[in-house]
C-alpha positions as CSV (number, residue, x, y, z in Angstrom):
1,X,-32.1,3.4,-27.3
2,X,-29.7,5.9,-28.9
3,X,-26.3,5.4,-27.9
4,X,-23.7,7.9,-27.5
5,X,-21.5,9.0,-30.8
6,X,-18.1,7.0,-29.5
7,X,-20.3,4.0,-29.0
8,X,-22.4,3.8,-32.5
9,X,-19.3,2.3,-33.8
10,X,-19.1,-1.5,-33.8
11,X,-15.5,-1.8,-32.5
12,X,-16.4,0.3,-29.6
13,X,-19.4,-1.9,-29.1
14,X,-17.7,-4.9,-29.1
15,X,-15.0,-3.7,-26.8
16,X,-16.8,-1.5,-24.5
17,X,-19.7,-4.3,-23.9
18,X,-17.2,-7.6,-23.5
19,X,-15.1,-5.1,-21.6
20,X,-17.8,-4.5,-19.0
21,X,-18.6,-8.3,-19.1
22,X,-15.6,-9.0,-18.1
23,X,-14.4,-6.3,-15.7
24,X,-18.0,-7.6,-13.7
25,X,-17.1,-11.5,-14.0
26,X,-13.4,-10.2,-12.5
27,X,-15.2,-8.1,-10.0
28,X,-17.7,-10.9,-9.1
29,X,-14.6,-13.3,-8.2
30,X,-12.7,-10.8,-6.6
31,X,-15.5,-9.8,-3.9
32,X,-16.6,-14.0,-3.6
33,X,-12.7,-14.4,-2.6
34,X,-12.5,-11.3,-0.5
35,X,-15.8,-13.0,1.1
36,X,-14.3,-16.3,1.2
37,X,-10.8,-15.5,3.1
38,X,-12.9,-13.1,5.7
39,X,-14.7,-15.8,6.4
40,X,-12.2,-18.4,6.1
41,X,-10.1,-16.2,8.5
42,X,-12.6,-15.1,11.1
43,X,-13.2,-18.8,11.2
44,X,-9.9,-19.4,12.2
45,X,-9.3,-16.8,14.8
46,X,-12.6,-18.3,16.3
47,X,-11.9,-22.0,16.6
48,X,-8.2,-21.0,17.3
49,X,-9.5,-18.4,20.4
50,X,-12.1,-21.6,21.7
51,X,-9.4,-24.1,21.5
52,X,-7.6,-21.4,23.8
53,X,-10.2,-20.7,25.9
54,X,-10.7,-24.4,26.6
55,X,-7.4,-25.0,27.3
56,X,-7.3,-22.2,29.7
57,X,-10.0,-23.2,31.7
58,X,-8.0,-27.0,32.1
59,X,-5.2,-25.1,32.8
60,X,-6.9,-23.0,35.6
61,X,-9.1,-26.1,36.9
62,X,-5.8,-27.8,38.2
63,X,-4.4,-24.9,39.6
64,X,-8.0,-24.3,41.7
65,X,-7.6,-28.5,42.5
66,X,-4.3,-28.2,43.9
67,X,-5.1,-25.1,45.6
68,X,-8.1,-26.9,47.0
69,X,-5.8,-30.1,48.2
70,X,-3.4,-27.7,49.7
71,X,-6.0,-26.9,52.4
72,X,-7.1,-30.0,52.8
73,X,-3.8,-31.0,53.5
74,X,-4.1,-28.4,56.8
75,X,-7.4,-28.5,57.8
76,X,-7.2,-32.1,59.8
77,X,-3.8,-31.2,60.8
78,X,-3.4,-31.9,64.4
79,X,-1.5,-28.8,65.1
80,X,-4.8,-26.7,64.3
81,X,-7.1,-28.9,65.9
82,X,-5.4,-29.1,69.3
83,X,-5.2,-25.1,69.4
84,X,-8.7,-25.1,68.5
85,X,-9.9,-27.1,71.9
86,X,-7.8,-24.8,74.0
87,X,-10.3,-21.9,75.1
88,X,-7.2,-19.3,74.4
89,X,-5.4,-20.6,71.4
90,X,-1.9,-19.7,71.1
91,X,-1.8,-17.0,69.0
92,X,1.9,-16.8,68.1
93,X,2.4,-20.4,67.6
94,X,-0.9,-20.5,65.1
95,X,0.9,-17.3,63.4
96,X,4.4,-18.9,63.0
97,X,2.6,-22.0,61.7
98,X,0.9,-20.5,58.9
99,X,4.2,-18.6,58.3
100,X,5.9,-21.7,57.9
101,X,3.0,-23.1,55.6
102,X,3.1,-19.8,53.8
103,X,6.3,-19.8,52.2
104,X,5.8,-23.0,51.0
105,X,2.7,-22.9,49.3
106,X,3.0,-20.2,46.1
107,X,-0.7,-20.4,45.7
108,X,-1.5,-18.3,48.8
109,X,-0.4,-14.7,49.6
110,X,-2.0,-14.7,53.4
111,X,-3.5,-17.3,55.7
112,X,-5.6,-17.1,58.9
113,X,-7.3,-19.1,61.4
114,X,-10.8,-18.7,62.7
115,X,-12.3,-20.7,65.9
116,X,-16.1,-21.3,65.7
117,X,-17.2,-18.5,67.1
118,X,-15.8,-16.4,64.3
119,X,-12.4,-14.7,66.2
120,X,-9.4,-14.8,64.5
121,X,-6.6,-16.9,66.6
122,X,-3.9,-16.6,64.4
123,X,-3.2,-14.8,60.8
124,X,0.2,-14.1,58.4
125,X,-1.4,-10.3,58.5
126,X,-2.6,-8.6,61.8
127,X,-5.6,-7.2,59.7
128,X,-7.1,-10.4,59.9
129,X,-7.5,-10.2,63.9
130,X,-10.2,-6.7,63.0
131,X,-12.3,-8.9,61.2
132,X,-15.2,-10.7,62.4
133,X,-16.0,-13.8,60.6
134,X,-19.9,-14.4,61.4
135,X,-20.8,-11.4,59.5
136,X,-18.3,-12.9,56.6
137,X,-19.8,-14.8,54.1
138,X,-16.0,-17.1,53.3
139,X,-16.8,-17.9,57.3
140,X,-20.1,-18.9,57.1
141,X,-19.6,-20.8,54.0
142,X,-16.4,-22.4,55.2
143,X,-17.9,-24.0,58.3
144,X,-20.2,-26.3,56.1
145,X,-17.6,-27.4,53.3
146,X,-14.7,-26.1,51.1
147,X,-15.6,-22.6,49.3
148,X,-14.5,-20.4,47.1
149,X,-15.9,-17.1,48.0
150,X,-17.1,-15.4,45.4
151,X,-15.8,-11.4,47.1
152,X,-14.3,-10.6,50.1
153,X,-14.1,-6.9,50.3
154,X,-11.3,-5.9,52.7
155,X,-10.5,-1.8,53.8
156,X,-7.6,-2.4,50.9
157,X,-9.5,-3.7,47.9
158,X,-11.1,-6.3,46.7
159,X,-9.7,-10.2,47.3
160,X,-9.9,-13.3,46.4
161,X,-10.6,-15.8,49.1
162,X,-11.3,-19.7,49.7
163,X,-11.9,-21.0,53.1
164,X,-12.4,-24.6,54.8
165,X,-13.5,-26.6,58.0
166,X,-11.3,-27.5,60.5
167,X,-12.6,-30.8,61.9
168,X,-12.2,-34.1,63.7
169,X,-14.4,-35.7,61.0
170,X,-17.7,-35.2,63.3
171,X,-17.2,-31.8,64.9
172,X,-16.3,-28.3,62.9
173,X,-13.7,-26.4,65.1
174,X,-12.8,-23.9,63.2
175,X,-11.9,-22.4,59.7
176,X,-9.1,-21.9,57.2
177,X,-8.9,-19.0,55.5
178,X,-6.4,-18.6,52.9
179,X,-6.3,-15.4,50.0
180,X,-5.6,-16.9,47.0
181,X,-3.0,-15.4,44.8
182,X,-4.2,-14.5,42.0
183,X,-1.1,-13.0,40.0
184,X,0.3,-16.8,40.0
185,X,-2.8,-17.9,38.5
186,X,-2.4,-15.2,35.6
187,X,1.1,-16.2,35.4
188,X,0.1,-19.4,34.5
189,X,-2.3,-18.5,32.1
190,X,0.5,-15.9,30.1
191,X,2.3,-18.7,29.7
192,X,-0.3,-20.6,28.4
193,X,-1.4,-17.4,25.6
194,X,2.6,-17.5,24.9
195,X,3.6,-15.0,22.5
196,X,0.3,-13.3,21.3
197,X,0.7,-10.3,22.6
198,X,-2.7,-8.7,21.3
199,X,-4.6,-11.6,23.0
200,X,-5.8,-11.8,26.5
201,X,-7.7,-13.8,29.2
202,X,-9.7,-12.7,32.1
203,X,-11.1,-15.1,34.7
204,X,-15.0,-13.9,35.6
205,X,-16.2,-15.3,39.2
206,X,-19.8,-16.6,39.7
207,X,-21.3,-13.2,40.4
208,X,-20.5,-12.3,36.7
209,X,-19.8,-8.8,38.5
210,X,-16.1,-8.9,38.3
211,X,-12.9,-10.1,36.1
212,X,-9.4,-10.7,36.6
213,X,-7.0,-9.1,34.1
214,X,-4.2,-11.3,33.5
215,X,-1.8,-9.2,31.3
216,X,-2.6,-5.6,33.1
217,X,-0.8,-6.6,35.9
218,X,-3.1,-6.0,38.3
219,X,-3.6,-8.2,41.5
220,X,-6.9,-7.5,42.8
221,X,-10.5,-8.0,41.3
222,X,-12.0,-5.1,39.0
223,X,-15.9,-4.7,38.0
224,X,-16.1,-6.2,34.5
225,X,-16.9,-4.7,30.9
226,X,-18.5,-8.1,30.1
227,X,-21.9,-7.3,32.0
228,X,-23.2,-5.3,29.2
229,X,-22.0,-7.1,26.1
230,X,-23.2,-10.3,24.1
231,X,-21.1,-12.5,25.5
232,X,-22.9,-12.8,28.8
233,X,-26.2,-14.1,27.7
234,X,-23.8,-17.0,26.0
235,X,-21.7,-18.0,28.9
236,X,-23.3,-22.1,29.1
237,X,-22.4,-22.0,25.0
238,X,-18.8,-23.2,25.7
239,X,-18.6,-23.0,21.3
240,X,-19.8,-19.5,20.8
241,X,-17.4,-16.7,19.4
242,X,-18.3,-12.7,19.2
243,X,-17.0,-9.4,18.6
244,X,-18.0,-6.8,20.9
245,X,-15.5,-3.5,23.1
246,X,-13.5,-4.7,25.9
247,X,-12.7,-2.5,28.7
248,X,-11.1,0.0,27.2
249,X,-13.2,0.5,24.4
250,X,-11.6,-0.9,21.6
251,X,-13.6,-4.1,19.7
252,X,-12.4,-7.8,20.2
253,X,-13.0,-10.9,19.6
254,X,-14.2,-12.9,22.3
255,X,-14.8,-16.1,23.5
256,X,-16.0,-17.8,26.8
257,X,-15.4,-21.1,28.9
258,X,-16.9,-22.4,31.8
259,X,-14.2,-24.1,34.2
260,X,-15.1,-27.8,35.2
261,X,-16.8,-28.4,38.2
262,X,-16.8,-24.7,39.2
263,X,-18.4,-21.7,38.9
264,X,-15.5,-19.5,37.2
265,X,-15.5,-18.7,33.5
266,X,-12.4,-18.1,31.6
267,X,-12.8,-15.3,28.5
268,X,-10.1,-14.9,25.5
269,X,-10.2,-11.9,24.0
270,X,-8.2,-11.0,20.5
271,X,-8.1,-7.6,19.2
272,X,-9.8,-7.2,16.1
273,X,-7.6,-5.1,14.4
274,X,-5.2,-8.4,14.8
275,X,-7.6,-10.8,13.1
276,X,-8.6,-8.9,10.4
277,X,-5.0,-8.0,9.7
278,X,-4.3,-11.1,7.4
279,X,-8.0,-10.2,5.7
280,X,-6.6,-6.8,4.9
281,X,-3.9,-8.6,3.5
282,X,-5.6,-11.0,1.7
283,X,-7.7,-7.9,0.4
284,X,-4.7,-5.8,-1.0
285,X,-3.1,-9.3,-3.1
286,X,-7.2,-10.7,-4.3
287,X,-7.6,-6.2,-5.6
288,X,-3.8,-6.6,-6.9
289,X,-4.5,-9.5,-8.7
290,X,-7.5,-8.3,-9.6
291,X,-6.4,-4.9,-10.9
292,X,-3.6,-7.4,-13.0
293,X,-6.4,-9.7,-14.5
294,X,-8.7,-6.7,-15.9
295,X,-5.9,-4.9,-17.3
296,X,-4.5,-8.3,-18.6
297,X,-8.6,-8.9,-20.1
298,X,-8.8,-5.5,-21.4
299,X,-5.9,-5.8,-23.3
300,X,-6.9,-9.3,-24.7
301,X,-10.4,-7.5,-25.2
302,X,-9.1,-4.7,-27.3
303,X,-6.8,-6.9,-29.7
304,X,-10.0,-9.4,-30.2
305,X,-12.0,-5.9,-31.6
306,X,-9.6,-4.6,-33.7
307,X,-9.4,-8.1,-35.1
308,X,-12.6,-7.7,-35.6
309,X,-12.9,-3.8,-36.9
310,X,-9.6,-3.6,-39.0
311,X,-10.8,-5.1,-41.8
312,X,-14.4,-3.1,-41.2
313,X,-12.5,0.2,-41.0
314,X,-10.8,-0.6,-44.4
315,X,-14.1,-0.8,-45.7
316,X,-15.7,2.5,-43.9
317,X,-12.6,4.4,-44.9
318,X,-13.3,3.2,-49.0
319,X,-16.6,4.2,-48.0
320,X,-16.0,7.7,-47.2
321,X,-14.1,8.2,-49.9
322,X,-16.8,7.0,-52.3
323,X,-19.3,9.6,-50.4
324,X,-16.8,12.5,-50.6
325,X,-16.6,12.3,-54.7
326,X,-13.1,10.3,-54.9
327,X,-14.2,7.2,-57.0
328,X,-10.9,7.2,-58.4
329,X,-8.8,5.2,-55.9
330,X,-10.0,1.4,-55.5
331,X,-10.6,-0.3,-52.5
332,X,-8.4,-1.9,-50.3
333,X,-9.7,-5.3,-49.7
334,X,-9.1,-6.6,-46.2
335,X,-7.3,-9.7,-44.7
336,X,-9.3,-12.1,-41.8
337,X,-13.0,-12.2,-42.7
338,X,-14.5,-13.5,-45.9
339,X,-17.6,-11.5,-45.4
340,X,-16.2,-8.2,-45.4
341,X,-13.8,-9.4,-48.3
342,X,-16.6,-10.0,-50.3
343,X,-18.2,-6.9,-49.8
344,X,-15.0,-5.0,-50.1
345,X,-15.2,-6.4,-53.7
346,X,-18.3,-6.0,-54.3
347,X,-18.5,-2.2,-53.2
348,X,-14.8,-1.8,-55.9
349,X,-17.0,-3.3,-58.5
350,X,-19.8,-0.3,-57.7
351,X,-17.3,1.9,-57.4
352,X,-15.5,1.5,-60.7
353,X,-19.0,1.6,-62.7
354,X,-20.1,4.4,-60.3
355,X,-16.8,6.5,-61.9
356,X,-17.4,5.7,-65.1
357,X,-21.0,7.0,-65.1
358,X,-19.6,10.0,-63.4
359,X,-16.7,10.9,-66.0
360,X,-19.7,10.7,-68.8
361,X,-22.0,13.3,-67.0
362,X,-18.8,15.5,-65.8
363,X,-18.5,15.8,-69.8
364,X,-21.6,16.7,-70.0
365,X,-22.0,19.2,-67.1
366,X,-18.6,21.2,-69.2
367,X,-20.5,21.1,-72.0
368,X,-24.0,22.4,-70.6
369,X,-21.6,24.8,-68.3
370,X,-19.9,26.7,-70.9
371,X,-23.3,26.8,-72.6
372,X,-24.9,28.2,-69.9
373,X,-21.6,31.2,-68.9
374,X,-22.3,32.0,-72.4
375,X,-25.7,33.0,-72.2
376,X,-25.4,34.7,-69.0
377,X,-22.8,36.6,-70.4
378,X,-24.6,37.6,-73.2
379,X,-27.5,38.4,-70.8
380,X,-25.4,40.7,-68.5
381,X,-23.9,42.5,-72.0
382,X,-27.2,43.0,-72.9
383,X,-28.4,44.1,-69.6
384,X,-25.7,46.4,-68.7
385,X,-26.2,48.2,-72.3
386,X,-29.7,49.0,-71.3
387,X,-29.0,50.2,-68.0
388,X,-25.6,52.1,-69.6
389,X,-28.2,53.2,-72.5
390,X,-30.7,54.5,-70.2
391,X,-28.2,56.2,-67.9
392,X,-26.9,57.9,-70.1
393,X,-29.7,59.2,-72.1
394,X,-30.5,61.2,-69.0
395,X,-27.6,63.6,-69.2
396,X,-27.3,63.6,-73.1
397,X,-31.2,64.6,-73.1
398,X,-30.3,67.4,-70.7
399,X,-26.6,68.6,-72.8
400,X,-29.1,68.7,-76.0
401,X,-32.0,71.1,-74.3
402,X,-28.6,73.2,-72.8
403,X,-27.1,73.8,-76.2
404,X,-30.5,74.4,-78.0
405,X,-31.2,77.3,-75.3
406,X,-27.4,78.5,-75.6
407,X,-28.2,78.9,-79.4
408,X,-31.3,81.2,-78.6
409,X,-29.1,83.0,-76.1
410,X,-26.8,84.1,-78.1
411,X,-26.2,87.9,-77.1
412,X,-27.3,87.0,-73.5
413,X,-23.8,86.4,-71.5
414,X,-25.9,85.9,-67.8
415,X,-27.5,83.0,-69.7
416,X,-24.6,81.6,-71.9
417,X,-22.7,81.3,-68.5
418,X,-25.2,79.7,-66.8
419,X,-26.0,77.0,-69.3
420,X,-22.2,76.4,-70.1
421,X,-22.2,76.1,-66.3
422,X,-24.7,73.4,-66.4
423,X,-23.3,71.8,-69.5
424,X,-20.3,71.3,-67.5
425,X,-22.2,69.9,-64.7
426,X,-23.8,67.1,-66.9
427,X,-20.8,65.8,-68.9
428,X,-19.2,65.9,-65.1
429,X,-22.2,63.6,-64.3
430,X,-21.3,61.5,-67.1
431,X,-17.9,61.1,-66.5
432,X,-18.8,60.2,-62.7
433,X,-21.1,57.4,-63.9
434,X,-19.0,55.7,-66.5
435,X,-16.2,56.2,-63.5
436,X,-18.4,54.4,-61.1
437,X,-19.0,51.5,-63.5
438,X,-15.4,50.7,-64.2
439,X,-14.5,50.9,-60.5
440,X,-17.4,47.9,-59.8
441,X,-16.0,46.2,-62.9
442,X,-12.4,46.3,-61.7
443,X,-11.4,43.6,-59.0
444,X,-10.8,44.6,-55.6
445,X,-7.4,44.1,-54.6
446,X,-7.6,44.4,-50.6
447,X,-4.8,45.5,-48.5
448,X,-5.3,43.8,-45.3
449,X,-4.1,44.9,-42.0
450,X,-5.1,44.7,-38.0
451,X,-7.7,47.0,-37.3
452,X,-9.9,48.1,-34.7
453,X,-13.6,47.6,-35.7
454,X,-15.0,50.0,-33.3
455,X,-12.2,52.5,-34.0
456,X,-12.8,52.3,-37.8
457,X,-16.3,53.2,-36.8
458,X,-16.2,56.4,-34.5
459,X,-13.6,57.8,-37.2
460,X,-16.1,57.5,-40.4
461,X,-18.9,59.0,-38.2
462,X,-16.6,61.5,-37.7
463,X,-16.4,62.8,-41.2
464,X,-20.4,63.0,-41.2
465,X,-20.4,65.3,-37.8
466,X,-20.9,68.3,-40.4
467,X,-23.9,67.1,-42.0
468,X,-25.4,65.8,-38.8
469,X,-25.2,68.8,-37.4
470,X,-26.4,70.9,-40.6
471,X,-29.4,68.3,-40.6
472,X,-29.9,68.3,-37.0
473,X,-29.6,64.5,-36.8
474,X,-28.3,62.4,-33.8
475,X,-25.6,59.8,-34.5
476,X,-25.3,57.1,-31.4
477,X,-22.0,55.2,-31.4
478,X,-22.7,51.6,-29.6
479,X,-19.3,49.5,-29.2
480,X,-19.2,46.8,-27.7
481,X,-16.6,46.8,-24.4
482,X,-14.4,44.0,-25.9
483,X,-11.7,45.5,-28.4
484,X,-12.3,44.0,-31.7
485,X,-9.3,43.5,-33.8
486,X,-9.7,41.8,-37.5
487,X,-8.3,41.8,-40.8
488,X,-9.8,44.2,-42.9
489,X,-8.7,46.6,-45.2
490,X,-9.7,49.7,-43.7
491,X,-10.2,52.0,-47.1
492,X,-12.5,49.9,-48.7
493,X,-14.3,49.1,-44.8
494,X,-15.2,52.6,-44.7
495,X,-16.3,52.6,-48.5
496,X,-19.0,51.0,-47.4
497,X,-19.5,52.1,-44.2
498,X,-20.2,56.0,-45.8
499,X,-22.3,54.7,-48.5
500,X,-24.5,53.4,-46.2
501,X,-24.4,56.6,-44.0
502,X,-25.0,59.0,-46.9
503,X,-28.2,56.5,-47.8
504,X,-29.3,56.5,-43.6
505,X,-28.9,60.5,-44.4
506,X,-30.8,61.3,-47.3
507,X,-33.5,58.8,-45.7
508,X,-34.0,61.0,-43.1
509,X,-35.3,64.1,-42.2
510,X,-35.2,66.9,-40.0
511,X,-34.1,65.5,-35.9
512,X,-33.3,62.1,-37.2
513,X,-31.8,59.4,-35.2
514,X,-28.9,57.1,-36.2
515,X,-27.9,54.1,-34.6
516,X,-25.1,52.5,-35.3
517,X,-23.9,49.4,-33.3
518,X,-20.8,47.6,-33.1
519,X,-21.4,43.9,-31.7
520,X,-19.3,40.5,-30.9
521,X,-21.0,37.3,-30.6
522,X,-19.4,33.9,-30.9
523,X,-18.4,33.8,-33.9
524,X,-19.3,37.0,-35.5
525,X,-18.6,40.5,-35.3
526,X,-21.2,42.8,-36.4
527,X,-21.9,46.5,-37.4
528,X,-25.6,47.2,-37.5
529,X,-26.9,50.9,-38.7
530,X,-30.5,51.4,-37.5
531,X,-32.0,55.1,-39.2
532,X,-35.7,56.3,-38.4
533,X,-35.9,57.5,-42.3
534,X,-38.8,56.6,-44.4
535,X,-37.9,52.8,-44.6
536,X,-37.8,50.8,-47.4
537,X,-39.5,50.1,-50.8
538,X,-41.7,48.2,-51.8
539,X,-39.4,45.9,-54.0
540,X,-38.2,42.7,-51.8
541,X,-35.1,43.3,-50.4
542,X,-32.9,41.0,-52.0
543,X,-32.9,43.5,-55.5
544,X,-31.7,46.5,-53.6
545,X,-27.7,45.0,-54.1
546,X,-28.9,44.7,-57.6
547,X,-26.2,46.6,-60.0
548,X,-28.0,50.2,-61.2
549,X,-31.0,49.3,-59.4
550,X,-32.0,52.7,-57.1
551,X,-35.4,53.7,-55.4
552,X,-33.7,57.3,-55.6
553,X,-34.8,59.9,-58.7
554,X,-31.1,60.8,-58.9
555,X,-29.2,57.7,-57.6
556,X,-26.9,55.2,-59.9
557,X,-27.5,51.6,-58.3
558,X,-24.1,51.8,-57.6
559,X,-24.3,52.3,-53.7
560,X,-25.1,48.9,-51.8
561,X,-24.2,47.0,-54.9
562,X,-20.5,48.3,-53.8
563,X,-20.9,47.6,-50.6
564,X,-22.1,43.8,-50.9
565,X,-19.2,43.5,-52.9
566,X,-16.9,44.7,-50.3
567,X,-18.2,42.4,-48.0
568,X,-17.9,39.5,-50.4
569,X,-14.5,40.2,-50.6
570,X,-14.3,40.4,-46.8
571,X,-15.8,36.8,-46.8
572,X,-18.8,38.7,-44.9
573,X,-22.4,39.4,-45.5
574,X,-24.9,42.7,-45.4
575,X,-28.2,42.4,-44.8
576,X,-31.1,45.0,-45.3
577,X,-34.2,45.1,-43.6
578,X,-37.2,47.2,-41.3
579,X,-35.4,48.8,-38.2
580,X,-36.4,46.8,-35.0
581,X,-35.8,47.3,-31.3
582,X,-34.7,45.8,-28.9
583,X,-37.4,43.6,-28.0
584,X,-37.6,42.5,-32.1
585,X,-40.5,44.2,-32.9
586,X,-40.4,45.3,-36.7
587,X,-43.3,48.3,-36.6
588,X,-41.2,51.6,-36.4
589,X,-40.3,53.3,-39.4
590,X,-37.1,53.4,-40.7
591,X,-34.5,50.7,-42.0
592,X,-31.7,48.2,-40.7
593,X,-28.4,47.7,-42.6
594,X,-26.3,44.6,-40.9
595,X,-22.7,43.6,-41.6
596,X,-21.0,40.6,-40.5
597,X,-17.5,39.8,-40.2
598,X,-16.1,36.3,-39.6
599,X,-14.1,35.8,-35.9
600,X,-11.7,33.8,-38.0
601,X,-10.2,36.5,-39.2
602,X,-10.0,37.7,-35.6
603,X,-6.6,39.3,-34.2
């Protein structure tokens, strides 16, 4: 495994790997308490919604017993019972008796009176009188034994009923019918859920079709949201606690309880976004305080590594010193670990020895040095007074033959004139060539300013238009769409830039092409001449920048050696090479002159 650059180093190592060790132990505690206090708090929203739901159903079971011993209490009075034998009951004094009964009993909101053949005799409400009991189920019940119907369904809505023999003890004369009222009952229970105000209870009947709401308000019998959720298929598991959507759509948590000795059920429901407020809350301080310990271990983590890579550093820093050359300044030895003490000490004892070698051969190398600039020097002397020897012999050959046929033309002025003409033209020659050579000899002073590369370009092409038009040669000018501006000194640029155009010209022949090219890239900027001429020697390349060396029978050497020194100057380069397209290929004729400027002298 390679690691990453930051990472190679051992502090980074150390803190980056106990870092992660113990952000993840941090982590691990902070998700095992999150998991902990949800659970510990679901838990106690459940046993806290069955101790509710239990008490609830007490609650309700004594409210259904008294409302059962209410009508107990009338159904063997003697009032009903000697109506009842009458074959025409009196209907107003049954009415004003039930009125009576009525006002004092909270647990009904109507009551009515039913003889054995099902007629009503007497009712609080007249509605009562259009209802025929033997098709009623709360009638047929109620002539065998206390009931609680399950639904009566009346033209109004839906009611709760309860209904009861009236009897001598042998014989059933008639029943009691009371409607139960139902809004008391969820009175009761509100007070019993106190001041919770996201918690409810319903009351399901033994159907399971419909529920009571007690906190809606609402004072009649609704089809319930229950049929179709979990909870129903756990109604006889008085301990089981669920989440699931209650009528409205919105999830609770729910409970259920069957009521003692009847067939009701009482359901607590708690809205969920309630119970898992305090998790949220418990959430935000466990991520707090775990946010607070990783900072807190990161901290201790990082001063534990630099404890540890201090003294290290003080070592790699000696280190780099020692590879860089610098053997002079000792090592610093570091404070803490023995170890790296001891081979801080050691590595100053190396180093010291290592400096001393090195001032020995440093001697040496002078000595060998000055040795060695003395024989090149003598070598150049020597070589530059054969080349100056040769070069000159040329024209001194050529002034010798021109005075020896002006002294056998003596009386011949067409000839005299002509010779003394070419006389002139050779010490002229001359005095160019041994110009020439002191110009390469004499350091170039540049004066730098901003200028346009591609600019500098067009404008030295432009002094060759003549020629390229005498010579019928095509000069393309490629710059590149970026403006190029650098520090150059312009002059000597365009030195070189028309001694490599006069050599791209006498290469060529007759409906020649020139290229030239003017390119950035990132991090050079580039002028590349490409001529179709006849290409280039045979020589390697690298001895064309050669001083006096020439392919040419009447050139001086003097042409690219001048131009690699400009670029030198420039900090650039020139290259030399076969022309090549655009695809690379190096099989057409002709030659490729590159120079490269560095960006960093970039504008």
């Amino acid at each position: 495994m390679k690691w990453p650059r930051p990472l190679r180093r051992i502090g980074w190592r150390i803190f980056t790997l106990f870092g992660l060790l113990l952000v993840g132990v941090s982590l691990l505690f902070s998700v095992t308490g999150l998991k902990f206090a949800d659970e510990t708090i679901r838990a106690n929203a459940e046993n806290e919604l069955r101790i509710m739901s239990i008490n609830l159903s007490r609650q309700v079971q004594r409210q259904l017993n008294h409302i059962e011993e209410t009508l107990d209490s009338l159904e063997n009075h003697g009032f009903l019972l000697e109506e009842l034998r009458r074959v025409e009951p009196n209907k107003a004094e049954i009415e004003e008796f039930l009125q009576n009964r009525l006002t004092s009993l909270a647990l009904f909101e109507e009551l009515a009176v039913y003889n054995r053949n099902g007629v009503c005799v007497g009712a609080t409400d007249p509605s009562w009188y259009d209802i025929p009991g033997k098709q009623q189920a709360f009638f047929i019940s109620g002539l065998r034994q206390f009931n609680f119907s399950d639904i009566y369904t009346s033209d109004e809505g839906k009611i709760q009923l309860v209904s009861t023999p009236i009897s001598t003890g042998t014989v059933t004369k008639g029943v009691l019918v009371g409607q139960v009222n139902m809004s008391w009952i969820y009175d009761v229970m509100d007070q019993q859920l106190g001041v919770l105000p996201n918690t409810d209870a319903f009351l399901i009947d033994s159907a399971l079709r419909f529920i009571t709401p007690g906190k809606t308000g609402i004072d009649r019998l609704l089809e319930s949201h229950l049929i179709a959720t979990p909870l129903i298929k756990h109604l006889n598991q008085e301990f089981w606690v669920g989440q699931y959507p209650n009528f409205n759509g919105s999830q609770v948590l729910g409970t259920v309880s069957k009521i003692p000795n009847r067939r009701w059920y009482v359901v607590v429901e708690r809205d969920l976004v309630e119970v898992t407020r305090p998790i949220k809350s418990a959430a935000k301080v466990i991520l707090a305080a775990t946010v607070l310990l990783i900072g807190l271990l990161i901290l201790i983590t990082y001063l534990l590594t630099r404890s540890i890579t201090r003294p290290l550093m003080t070592l790699v820093d000696g280190a780099q010193k020692v590879a860089t050359g610098d053997f002079a300044q000792p090592f610093t030895i570091p404070e803490g670990i023995d170890e790296v003490a001891f081979l801080a000490s050691e590595f100053d004892k190396m180093r010291s020895k290592v400096a001393a070698f090195q001032e020995r051969i440093l001697e040496r190398l002078e000595e060998s040095e000055r040795k060695l600039i003395d024989s090149e020097r003598l070598a150049a002397i020597g070589t530059l007074a054969s080349s100056l020897a040769h070069e000159i012999r040329n024209p001194l050959n050529a002034m010798s033959l021109l005075l020896s046929r002006l002294e056998l033309a003596k009386s011949n002025d067409v000839v005299r004139s002509q010779v003394t003409k070419d006389l002139r033209g050779e010490i002229g020659r001359l005095d160019r060539l041994v110009s020439n050579i002191l110009d390469y000899a004499r350091p170039l002073n540049l004066q730098l300013q901003t200028t346009d590369l591609g600019a500098l370009v067009k404008s030295t092409v432009e002094l060759y238009r003549g020629v390229f038009d005498g010579k019928q040669i095509r000069c393309d000018v490629l710059v590149a769409p970026k403006q190029v501006k650098l520090n150059l000194d312009p002059d000597r640029v365009k030195q070189a830039l028309v001694n490599l155009i006069q050599n791209a010209v006498e290469a060529m022949s007759v409906n020649g092409l020139l290229t030239i090219d003017v390119q950035i890239d990132a991090s050079l900027a580039k002028v590349i001449l490409r001529d179709d001429g006849v290409g280039l020697p045979s020589q390697p390349a690298g001895r064309l920048f050669d001083l006096f060396f020439t392919t040419k029978e009447k050139g001086t050497g003097l042409g690219l050696s001048t131009v690699k020194k400009i670029m030198d100057a420039h900090r650039g380069e020139v290259s030399i090479g076969p022309r090549s397209d655009q695809t690379g290929s190096t099989r057409q004729r002709g030659s490729e002159v590159a120079l490269s400027f560095p960006l960093n002298s970039q504008i």
